[in-house]
C-alpha positions in Angstrom: 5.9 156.5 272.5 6.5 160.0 270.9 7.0 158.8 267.2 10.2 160.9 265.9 10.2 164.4 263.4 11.9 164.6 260.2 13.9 167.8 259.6 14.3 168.9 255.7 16.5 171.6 255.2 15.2 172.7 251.5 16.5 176.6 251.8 18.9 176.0 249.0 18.9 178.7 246.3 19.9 176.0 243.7 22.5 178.1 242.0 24.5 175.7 239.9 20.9 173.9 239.5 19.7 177.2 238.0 16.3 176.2 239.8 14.4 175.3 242.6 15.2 171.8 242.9 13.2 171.2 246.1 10.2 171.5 244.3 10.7 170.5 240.3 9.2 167.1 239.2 11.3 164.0 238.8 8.7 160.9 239.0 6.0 160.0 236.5 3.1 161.5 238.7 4.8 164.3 239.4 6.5 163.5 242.0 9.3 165.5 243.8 12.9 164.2 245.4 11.2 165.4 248.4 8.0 163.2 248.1 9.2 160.1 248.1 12.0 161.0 250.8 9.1 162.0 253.0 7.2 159.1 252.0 10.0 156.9 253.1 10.1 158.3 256.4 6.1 158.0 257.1 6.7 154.6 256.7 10.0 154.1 258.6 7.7 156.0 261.2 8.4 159.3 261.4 5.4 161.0 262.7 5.9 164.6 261.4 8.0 166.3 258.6 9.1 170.3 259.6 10.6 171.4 256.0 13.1 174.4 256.5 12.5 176.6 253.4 12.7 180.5 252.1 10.3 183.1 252.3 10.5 183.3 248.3 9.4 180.2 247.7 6.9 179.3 249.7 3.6 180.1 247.4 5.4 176.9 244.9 6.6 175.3 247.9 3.0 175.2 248.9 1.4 174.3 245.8 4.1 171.9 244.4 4.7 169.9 247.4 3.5 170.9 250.7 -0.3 170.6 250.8 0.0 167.3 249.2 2.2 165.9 252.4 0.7 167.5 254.3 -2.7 165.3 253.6 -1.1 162.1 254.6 1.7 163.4 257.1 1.6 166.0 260.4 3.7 168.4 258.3 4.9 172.1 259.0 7.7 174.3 257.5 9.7 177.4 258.7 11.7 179.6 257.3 15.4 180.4 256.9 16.3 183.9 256.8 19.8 184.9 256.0 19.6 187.5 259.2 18.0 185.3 261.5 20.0 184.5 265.4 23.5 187.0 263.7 24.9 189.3 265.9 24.0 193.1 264.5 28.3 192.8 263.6 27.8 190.0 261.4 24.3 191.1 260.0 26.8 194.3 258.7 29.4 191.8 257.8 27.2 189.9 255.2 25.0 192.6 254.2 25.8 191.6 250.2 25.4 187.9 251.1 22.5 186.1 248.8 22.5 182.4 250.1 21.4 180.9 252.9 24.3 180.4 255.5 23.8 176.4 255.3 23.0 173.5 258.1 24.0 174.7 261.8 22.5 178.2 260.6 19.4 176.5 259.6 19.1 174.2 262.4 
């Protein structure tokens, strides 16, 4: 049996944050919200992580958090782009939009 996939939507621009909160340090090792939510999936038996980011950040997202999963989990991200499956109507529409659109955009 085909063991299921964890989706992480971590495209968030983190403005009342005032970081990138996907990838800042909470545990004692280092350790990211993300790591141990991923961790907890592995071994609930997810099978593969697909991390929904931006194009900004992946050079952190890499070196922060990704390479390390993706040593002990299939892992894989994608990414979010503001413009991605809009009608050429809406692209003009939001043309001064910063943020991602949010979930059923990312999805």
């Amino acid at each position: 049996m085909k063991k299921p996939t964890l989706m992480v939507m971590a495209a968030g621009m983190g403005s009342r944050y005032g970081g990138v909160k996907q990838i800042d340090a909470v545990g004692m090792n280092g350790e990211t919200l993300l790591d141990f939510g991923v961790y907890d999936a592995n071994k609930s038996g997810f099978g593969k992580v697909v991390f929904i980011i931006r194009k900004d950040i992946e050079k952190d997202f890499r070196e922060r958090l990704f390479d390390r999963i993706a040593k002990n989990m299939d892992a894989t991200y994608v990414f979010q782009s503001k413009d991605k499956l809009l009608t050429e109507e809406q692209i003009i529409l939001s043309k001064d939009r910063t943020k991602p659109w949010g979930t059923i955009h990312a999805v």
